[in-house]
KOLZA-940222 format. One record per residue (C-alpha): residue number from 0; residue in three letters; x, y, z. Coordinates in Angstrom, 2 decimals. Example, Ala and Ser with C-alpha at 12.3 -4.5 7.8 and 13.67 -1.06 7.14 Angstrom:
// KOLZA-940222
(0, "ALA", (12.30, -4.50, 7.80))
(1, "SER", (13.67, -1.06, 7.14))
// end
This chain:
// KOLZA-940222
(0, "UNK", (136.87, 131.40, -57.24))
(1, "UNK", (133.90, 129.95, -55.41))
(2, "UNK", (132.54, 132.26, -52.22))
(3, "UNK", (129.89, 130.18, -51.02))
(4, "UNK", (126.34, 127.92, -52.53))
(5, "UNK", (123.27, 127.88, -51.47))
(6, "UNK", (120.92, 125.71, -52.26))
(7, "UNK", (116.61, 124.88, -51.25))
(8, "UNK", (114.90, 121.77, -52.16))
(9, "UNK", (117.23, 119.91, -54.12))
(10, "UNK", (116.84, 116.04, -53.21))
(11, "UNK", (117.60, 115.59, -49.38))
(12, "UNK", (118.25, 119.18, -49.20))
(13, "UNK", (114.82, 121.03, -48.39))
(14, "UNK", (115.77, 123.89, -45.86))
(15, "UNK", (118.02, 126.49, -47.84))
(16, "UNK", (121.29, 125.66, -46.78))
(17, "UNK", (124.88, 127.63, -47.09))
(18, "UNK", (128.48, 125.92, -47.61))
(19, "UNK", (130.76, 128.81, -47.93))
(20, "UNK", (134.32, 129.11, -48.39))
(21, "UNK", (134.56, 132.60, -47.47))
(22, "UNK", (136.94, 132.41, -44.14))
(23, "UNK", (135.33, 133.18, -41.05))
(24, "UNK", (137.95, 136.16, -40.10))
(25, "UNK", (136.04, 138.18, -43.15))
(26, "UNK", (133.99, 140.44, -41.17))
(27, "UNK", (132.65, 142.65, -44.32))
(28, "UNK", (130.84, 141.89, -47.64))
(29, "UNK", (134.59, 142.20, -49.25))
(30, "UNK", (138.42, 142.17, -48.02))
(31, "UNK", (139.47, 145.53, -47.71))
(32, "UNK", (142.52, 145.09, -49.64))
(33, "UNK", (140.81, 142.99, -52.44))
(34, "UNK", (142.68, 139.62, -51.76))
(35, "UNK", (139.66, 137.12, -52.27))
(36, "UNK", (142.21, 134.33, -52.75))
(37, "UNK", (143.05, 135.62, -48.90))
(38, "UNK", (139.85, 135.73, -47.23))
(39, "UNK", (138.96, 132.65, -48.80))
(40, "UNK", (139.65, 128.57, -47.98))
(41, "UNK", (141.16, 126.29, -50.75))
(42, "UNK", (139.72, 123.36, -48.78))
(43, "UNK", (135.99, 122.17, -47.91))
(44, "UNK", (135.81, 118.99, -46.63))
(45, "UNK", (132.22, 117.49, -45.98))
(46, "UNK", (131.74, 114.66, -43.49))
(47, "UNK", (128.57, 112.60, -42.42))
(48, "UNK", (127.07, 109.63, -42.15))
(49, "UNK", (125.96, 106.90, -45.37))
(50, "UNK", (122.57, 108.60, -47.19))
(51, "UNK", (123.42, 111.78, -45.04))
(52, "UNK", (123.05, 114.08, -47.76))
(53, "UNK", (126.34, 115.00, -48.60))
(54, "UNK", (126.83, 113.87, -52.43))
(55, "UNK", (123.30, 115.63, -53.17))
(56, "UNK", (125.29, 118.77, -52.18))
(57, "UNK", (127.83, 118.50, -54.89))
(58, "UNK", (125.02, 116.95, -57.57))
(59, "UNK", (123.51, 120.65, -56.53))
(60, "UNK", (125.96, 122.61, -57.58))
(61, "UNK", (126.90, 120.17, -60.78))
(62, "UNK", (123.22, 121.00, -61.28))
(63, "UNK", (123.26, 124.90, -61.20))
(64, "UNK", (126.37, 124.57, -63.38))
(65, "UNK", (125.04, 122.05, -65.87))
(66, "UNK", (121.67, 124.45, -66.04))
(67, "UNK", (124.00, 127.42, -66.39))
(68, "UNK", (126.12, 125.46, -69.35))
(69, "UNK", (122.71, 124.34, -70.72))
(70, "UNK", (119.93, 125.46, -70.45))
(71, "UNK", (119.74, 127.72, -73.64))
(72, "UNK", (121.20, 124.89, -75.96))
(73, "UNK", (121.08, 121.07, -75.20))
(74, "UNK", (117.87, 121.67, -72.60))
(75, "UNK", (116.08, 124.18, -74.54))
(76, "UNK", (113.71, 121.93, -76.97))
(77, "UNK", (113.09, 119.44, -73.76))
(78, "UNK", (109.17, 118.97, -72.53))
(79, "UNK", (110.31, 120.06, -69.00))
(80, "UNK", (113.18, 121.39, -66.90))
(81, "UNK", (115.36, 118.90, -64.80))
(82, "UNK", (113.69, 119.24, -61.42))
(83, "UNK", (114.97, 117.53, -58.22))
(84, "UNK", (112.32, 118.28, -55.39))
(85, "UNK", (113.15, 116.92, -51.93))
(86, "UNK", (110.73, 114.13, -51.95))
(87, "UNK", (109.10, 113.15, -48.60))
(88, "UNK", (106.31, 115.84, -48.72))
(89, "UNK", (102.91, 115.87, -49.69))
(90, "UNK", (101.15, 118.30, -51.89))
(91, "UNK", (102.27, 120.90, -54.34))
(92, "UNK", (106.47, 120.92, -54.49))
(93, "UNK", (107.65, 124.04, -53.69))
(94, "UNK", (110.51, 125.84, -56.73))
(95, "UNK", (114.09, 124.71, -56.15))
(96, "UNK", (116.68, 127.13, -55.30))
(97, "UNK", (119.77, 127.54, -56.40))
(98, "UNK", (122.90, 130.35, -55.91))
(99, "UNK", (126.60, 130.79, -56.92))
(100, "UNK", (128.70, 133.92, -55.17))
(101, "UNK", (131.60, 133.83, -57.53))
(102, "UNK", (134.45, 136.51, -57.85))
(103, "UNK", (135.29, 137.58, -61.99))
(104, "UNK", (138.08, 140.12, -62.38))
(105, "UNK", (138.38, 140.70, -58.82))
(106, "UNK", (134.62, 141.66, -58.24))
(107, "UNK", (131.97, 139.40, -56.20))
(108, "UNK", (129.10, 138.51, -58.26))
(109, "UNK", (126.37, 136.65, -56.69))
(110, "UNK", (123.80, 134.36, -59.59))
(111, "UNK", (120.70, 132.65, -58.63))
(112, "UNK", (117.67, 131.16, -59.73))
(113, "UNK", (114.71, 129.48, -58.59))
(114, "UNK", (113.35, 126.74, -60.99))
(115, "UNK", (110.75, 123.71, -60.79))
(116, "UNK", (109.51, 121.26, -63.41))
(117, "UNK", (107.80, 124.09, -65.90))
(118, "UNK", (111.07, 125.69, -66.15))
(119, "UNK", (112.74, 129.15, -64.85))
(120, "UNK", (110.79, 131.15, -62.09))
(121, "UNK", (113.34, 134.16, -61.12))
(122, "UNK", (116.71, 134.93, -61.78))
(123, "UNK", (118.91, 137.68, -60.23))
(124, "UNK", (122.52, 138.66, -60.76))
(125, "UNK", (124.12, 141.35, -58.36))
(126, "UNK", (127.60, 142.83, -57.88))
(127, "UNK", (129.48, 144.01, -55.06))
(128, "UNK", (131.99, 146.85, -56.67))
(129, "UNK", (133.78, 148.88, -53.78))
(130, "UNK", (132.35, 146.62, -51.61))
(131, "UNK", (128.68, 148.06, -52.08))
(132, "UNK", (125.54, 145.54, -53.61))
(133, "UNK", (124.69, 146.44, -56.88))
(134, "UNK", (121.69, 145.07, -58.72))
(135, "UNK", (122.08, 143.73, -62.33))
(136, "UNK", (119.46, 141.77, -63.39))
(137, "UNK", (115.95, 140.63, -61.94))
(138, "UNK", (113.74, 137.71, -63.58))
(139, "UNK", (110.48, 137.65, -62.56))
(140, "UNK", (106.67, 137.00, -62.97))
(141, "UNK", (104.24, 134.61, -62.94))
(142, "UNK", (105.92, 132.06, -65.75))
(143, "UNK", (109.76, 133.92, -65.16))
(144, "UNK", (109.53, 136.21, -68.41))
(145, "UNK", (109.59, 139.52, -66.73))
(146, "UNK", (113.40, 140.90, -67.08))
(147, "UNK", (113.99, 144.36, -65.39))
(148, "UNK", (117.61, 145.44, -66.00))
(149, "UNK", (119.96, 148.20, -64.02))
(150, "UNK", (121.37, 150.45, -65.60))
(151, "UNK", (125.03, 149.37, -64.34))
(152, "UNK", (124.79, 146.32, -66.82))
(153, "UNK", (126.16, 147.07, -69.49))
(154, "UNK", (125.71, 145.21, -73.25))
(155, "UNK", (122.65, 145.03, -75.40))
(156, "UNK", (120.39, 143.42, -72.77))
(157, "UNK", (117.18, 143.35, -75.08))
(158, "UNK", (118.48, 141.58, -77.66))
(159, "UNK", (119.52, 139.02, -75.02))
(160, "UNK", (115.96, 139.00, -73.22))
(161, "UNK", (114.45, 138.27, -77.11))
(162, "UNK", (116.27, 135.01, -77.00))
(163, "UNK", (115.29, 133.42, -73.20))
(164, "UNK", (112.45, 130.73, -73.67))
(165, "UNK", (110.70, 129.50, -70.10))
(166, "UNK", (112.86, 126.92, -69.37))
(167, "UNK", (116.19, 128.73, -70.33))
(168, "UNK", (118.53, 131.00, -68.21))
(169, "UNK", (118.72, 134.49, -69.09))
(170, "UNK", (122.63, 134.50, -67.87))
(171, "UNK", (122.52, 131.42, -70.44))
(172, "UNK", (120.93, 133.28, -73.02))
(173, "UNK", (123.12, 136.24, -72.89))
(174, "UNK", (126.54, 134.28, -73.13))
(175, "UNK", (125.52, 132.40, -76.50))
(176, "UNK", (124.16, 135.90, -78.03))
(177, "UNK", (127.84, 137.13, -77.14))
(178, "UNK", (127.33, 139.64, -74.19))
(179, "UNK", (130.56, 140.35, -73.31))
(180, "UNK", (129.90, 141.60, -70.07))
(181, "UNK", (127.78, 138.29, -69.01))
(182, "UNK", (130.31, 135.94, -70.73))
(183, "UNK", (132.36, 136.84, -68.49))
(184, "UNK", (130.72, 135.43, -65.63))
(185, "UNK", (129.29, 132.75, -67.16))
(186, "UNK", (132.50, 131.54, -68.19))
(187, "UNK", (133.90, 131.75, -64.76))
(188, "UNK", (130.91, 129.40, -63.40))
(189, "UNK", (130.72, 127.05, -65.93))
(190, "UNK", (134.27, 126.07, -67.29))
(191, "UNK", (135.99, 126.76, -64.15))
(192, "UNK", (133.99, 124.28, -61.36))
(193, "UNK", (134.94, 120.85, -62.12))
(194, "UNK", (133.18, 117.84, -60.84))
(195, "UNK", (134.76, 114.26, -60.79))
(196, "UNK", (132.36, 112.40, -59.26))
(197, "UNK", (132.56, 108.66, -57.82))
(198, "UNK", (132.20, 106.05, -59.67))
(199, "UNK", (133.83, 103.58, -62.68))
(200, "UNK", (131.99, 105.59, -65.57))
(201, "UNK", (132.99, 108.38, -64.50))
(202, "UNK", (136.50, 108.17, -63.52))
(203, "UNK", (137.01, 106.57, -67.54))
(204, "UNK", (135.54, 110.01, -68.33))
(205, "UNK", (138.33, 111.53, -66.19))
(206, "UNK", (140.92, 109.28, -67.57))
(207, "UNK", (139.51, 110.34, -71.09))
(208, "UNK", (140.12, 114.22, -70.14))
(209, "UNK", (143.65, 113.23, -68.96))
(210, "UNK", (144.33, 111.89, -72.32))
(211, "UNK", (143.77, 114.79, -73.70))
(212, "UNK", (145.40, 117.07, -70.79))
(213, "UNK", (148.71, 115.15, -71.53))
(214, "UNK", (148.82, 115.56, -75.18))
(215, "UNK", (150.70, 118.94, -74.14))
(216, "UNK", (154.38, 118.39, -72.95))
(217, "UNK", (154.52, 120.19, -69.85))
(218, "UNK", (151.11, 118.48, -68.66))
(219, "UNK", (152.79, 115.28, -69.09))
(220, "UNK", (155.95, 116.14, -67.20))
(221, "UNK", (153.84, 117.10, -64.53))
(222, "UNK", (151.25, 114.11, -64.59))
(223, "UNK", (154.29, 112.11, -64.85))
(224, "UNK", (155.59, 113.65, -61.76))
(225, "UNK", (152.66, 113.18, -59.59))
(226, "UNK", (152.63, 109.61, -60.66))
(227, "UNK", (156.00, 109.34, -59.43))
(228, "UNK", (155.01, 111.12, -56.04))
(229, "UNK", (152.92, 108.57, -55.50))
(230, "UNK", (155.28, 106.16, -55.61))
(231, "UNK", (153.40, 103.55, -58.09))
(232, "UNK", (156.59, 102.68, -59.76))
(233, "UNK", (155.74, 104.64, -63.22))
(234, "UNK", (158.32, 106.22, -65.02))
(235, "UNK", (156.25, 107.31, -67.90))
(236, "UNK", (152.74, 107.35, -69.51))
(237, "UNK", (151.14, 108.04, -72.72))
(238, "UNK", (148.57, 107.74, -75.10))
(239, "UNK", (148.08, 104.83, -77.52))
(240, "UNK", (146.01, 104.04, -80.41))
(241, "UNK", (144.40, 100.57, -81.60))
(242, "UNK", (141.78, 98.97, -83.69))
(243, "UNK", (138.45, 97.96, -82.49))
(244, "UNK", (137.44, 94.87, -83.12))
(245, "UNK", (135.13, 93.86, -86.29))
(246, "UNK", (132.33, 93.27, -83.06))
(247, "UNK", (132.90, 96.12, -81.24))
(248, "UNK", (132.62, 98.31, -84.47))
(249, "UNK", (129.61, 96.55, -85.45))
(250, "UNK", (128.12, 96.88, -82.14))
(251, "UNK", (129.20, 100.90, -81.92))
(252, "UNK", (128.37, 101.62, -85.39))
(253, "UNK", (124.82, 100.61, -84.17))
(254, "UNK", (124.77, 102.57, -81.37))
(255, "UNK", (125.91, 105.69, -83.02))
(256, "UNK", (123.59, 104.96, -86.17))
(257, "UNK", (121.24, 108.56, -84.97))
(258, "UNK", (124.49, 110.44, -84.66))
(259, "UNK", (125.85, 113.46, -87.02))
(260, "UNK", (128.62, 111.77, -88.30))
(261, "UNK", (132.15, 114.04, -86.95))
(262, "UNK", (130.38, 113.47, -83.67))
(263, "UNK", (130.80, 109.69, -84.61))
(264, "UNK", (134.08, 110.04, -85.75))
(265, "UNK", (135.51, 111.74, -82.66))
(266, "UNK", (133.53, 108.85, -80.25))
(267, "UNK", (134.90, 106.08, -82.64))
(268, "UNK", (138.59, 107.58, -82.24))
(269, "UNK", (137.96, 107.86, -78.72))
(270, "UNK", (136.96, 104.29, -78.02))
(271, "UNK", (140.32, 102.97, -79.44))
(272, "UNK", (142.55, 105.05, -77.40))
(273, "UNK", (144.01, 104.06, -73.76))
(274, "UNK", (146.74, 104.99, -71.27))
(275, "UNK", (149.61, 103.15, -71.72))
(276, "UNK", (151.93, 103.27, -68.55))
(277, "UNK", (156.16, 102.47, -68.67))
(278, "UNK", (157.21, 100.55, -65.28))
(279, "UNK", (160.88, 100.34, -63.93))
(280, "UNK", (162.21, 97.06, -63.65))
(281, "UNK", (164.94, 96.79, -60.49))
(282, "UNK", (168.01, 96.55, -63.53))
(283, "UNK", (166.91, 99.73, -65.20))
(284, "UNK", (164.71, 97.78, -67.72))
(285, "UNK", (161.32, 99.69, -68.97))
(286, "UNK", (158.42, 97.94, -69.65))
(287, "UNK", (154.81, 99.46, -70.74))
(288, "UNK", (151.98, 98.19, -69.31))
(289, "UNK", (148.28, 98.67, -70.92))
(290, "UNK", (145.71, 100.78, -69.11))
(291, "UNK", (143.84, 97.94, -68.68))
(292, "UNK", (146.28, 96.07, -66.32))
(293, "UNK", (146.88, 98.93, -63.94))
(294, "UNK", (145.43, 98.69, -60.10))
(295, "UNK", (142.34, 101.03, -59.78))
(296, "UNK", (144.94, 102.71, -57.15))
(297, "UNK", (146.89, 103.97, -59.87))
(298, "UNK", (143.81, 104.69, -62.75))
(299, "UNK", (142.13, 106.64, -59.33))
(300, "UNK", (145.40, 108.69, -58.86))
(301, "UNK", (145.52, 109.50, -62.25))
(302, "UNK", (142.08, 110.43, -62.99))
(303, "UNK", (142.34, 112.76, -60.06))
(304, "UNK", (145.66, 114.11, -60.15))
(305, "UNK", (144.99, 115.78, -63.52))
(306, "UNK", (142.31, 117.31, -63.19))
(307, "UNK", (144.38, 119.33, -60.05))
(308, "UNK", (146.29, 119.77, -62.33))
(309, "UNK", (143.87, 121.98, -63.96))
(310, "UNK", (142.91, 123.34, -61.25))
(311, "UNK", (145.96, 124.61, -60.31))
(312, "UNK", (146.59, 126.44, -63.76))
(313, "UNK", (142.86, 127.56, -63.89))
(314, "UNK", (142.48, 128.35, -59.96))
(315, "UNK", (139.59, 126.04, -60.64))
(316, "UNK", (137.30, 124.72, -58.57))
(317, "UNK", (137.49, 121.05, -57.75))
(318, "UNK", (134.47, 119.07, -56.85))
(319, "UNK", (135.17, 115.42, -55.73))
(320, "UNK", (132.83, 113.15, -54.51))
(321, "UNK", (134.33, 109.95, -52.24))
(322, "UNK", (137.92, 111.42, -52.17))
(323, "UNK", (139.19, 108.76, -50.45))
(324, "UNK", (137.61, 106.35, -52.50))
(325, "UNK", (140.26, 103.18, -54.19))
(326, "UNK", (142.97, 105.76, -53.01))
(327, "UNK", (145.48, 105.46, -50.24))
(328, "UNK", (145.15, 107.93, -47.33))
(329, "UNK", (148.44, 109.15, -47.88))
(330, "UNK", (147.61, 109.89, -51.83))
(331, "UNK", (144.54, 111.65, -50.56))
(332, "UNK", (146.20, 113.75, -47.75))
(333, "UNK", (148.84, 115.09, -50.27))
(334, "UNK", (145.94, 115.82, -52.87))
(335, "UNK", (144.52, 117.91, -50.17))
(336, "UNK", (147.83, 119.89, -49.17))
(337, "UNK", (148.89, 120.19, -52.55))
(338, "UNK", (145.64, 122.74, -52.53))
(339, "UNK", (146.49, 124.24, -48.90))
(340, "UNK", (150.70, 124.83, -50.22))
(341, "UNK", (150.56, 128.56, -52.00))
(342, "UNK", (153.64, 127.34, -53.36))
(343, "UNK", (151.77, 124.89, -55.60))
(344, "UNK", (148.28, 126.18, -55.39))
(345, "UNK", (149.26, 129.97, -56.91))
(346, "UNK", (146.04, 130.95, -58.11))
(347, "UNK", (144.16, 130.18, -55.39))
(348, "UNK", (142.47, 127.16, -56.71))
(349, "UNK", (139.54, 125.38, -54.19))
(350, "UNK", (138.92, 121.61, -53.49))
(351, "UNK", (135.69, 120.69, -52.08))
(352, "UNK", (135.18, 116.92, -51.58))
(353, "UNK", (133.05, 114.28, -49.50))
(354, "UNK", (135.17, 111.98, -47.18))
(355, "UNK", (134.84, 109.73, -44.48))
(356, "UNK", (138.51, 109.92, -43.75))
(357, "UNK", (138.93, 111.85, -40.33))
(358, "UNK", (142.93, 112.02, -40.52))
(359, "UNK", (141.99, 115.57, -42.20))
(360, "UNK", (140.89, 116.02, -39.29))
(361, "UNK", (143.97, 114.72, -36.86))
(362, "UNK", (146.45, 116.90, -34.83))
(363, "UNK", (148.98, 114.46, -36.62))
(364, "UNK", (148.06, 115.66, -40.21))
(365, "UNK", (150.56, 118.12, -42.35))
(366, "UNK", (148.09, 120.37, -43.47))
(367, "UNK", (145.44, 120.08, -40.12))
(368, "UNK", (141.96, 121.75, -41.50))
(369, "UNK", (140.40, 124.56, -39.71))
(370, "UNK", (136.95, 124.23, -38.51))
(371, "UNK", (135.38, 126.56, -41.45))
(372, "UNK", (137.29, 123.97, -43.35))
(373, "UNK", (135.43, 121.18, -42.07))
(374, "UNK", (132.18, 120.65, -42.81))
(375, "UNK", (128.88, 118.33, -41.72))
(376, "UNK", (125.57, 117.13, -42.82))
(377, "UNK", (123.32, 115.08, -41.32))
(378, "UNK", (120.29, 113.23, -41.92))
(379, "UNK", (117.30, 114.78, -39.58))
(380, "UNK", (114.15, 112.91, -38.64))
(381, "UNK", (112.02, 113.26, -41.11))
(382, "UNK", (114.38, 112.70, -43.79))
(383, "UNK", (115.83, 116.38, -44.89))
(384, "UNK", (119.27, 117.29, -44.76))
(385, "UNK", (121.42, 119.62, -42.41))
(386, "UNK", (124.56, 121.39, -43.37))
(387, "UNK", (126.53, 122.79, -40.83))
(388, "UNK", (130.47, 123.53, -40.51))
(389, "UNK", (132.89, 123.05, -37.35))
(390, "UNK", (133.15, 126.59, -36.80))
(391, "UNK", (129.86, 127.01, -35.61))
(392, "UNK", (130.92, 124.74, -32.39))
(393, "UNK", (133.22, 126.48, -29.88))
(394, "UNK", (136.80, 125.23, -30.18))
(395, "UNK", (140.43, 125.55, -28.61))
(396, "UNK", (144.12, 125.26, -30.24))
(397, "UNK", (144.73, 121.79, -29.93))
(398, "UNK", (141.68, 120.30, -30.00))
(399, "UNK", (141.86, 116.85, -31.51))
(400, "UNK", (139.01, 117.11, -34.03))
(401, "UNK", (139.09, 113.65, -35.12))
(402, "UNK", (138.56, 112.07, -32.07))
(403, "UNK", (135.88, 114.38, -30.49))
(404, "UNK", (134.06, 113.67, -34.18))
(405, "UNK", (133.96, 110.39, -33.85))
(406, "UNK", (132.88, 110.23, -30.52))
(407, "UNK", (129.63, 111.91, -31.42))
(408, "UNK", (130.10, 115.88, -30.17))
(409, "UNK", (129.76, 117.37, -33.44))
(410, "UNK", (126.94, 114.73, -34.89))
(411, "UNK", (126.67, 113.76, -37.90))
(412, "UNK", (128.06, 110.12, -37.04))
(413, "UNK", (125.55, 107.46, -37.65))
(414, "UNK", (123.15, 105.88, -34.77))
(415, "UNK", (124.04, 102.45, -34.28))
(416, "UNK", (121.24, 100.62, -32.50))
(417, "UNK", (122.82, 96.91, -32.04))
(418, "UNK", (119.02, 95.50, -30.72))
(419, "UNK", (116.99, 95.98, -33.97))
(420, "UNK", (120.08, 93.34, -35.09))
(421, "UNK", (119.98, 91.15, -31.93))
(422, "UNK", (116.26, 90.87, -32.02))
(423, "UNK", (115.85, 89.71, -35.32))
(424, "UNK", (118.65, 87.27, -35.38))
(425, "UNK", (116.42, 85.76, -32.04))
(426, "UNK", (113.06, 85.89, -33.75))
(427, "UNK", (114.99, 83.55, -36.82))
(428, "UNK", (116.21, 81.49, -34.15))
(429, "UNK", (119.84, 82.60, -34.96))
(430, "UNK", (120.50, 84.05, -31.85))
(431, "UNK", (119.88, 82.89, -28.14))
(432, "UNK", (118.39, 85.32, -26.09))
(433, "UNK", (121.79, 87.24, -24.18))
(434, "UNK", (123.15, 87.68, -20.53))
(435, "UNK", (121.04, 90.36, -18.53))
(436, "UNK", (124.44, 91.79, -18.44))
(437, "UNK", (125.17, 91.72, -22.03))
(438, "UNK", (121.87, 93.08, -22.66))
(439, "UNK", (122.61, 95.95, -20.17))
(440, "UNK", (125.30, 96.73, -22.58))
(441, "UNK", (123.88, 96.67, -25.82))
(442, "UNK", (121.18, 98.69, -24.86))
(443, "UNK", (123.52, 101.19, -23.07))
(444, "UNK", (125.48, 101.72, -26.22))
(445, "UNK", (122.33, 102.12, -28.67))
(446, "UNK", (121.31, 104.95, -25.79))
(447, "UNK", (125.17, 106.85, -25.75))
(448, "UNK", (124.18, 106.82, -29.36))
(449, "UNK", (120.86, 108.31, -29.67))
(450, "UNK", (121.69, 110.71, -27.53))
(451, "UNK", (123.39, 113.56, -29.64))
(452, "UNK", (124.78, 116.75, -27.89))
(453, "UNK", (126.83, 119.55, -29.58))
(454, "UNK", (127.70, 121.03, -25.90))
(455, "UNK", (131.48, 120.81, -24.33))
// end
């Protein structure tokens, strides 16, 4: 279960910013009672203009994760860490910063580190039994090799320090040397946030994943399920096999020529499998139609509805980038309240996704989102992103968030300025120059623009 992220100099993002997904009624470090999956929202929805900054904020967490799955293995040998720095600043680039608050076995761990180009500068892991912080592990010193542990972490720590490198995580470290008490948490941050970004590469990764989710029967009764929710006219789906072509082995064979050869194998294998997907006729009749000849509707449904799917079973996290993206509003609305039913959602599994859709936001929606469900960011003057959520603005029962965000009262709309537009299209001759009343008007409506208020 994610808690919150926060994140410094990452891309757009240069101040430190905070989403969190801890609800706003929590008024201590940890629920009383110990129901996280209570005091916590399934649903984080992040709105904002175009180049905003709001897909840097999930490639900052796939970042942290990907460092945290990494860093001691695949990354390890590499010249220099992966380092993002926001980029409109002179000088020196300050480290980037980077932190997870995750709850393991009912306990809320919080994992940072700050990192830049030379590799790991600190690292910290605290707990928060009986609702008290507790200090783990600090990484420190001038090139991040100084490890001072508490005595409440249990394992043999030294062993584990013997094994970081500069530009590897000690958390990283620990979990390949088998430290059970740090696999723990490392396991709960790396397999169990799930990104599915935007994009036709990678939603044939996803669809690659759901292969292999529906090789087990009751993940294909459900997959087959949601397909049918949707309404696509699928009665069935599964996997099939063929032969490459003598080119397309040739061409693959070459590509793969530097690879250890099971790792060739598996790809090979992988390249001639596809979905295969059986459609109803009107008389009963079944007919099975390639993967290839299915609307990117249906492939987008599919290569999202699975990995809920997992999500559900795992209480996972779900990242998604451009949820409404080649799916129907109505798809993408049930997605969401599929997360926000307890019925279906049992283990308290989270969805955080980027959207321009505002019906989440609508008085007419099923599953309405509360303002610390509803998040901005927006592009300020000098180039840097801002995070902010709804509840930070004062609202009413019935307020119709939707409209009041598109009318400009929470920002993070884009600033239309119709006269950069008009005058060029007169300099090129396109454009005659307009009635003084018309002009009135555009510039009126480039000034209700520009002028951005967050008062009622």
């Amino acid at each position: 279960m994610l808690l919150r992220f926060r994140v410094a100099n990452h891309r757009s993002i240069r101040d430190e910013s905070e989403l969190s997904l801890i609800s706003s009624s929590l008024r201590t470090i940890s629920p009383r009672d110990g129901d996280w999956a209570g005091a916590t929202t399934r649903v984080a929805a992040i709105y904002g203009a175009n180049a905003s900054g709001k897909s840097n904020l999930l490639d900052a967490i796939d970042f942290a994760i990907s460092a945290i799955r990494q860093s001691a293995t695949t990354w390890a040998e590499n010249d220099r860490f992966p380092y993002h720095p926001f980029a409109l600043t002179r000088g020196e680039k300050p480290p980037s910063f980077y932190e997870l608050s995750v709850v393991v076995d009912g306990v809320r761990y919080d994992y940072g580190f700050r990192s830049t180009a030379l590799g790991i500068e600190a690292e910290w892991l605290f707990s928060y039994p009986e609702s008290r912080r507790r200090r783990l592990f600090i990484r420190n010193g001038p090139d991040g090799n100084s490890i001072t542990f508490s005595r409440h972490l249990p394992g043999e720590n030294s062993l584990a320090a013997s094994l970081v490198r500069p530009r590897s995580l000690f958390l990283s470290a620990a979990a390949n040397s088998n430290h059970r008490f740090l696999q723990r948490i490392h396991q709960q941050i790396s397999r169990h946030i799930l990104y599915a970004r935007y994009g036709e590469f990678d939603q044939q990764t996803r669809l690659r994943v759901a292969m292999e989710t529906i090789s087990d029967p009751d993940s294909l009764e459900l997959a087959v399920s949601l397909l049918r929710m949707a309404d696509v006219g699928i009665s069935g789906v599964r996997v099939t096999s063929h032969d490459l072509s003598p080119e397309a082995r040739s061409l693959l064979d070459l590509i793969l020529r530097e690879t250890r050869q099971e790792d060739a194998l598996r790809i090979v294998e992988e390249a001639g499998r596809a979905l295969a997907f059986v459609h109803s006729a009107a008389d009963g009749e079944e007919f099975e139609i390639p993967q290839v000849d299915q609307s990117s509707g249906t492939l987008a449904w599919m290569a999202l509805a699975v990995p809920a799917l997992q999500a559900f079973r795992g209480g996972d996290v779900l990242l998604v980038d451009e949820l409404d993206a080649n799916l129907h509003p109505h798809l993408a609305s049930a997605l969401v309240e599929m997360f926000k039913n307890p019925e279906i959602n049992q283990k308290g599994a989270q969805i955080v996704f980027t959207t321009h859709d505002v019906s989440f936001m609508s008085p007419s929606y099923p599953a309405l989102l509360e303002p610390d469900e509803i998040w901005f960011t927006e592009k300020r003057g000098d180039g840097s992103t801002e995070l902010f959520s709804l509840a930070e603005f004062p609202t009413r029962n019935g307020d119709n968030f939707s409209k009041r965000y598109l009318d400009g009262r929470y920002g993070a709309v884009p600033l239309l300025n119709h006269r950069i537009i008009s005058e060029i299209l007169r300099q090129t001759g396109t454009l005659h120059h307009p009635p003084e009343g018309q002009e009135r008007l555009i510039s009126g409506a480039g000034e209700i623009h520009d002028r951005k208020t967050r008062e009622f």
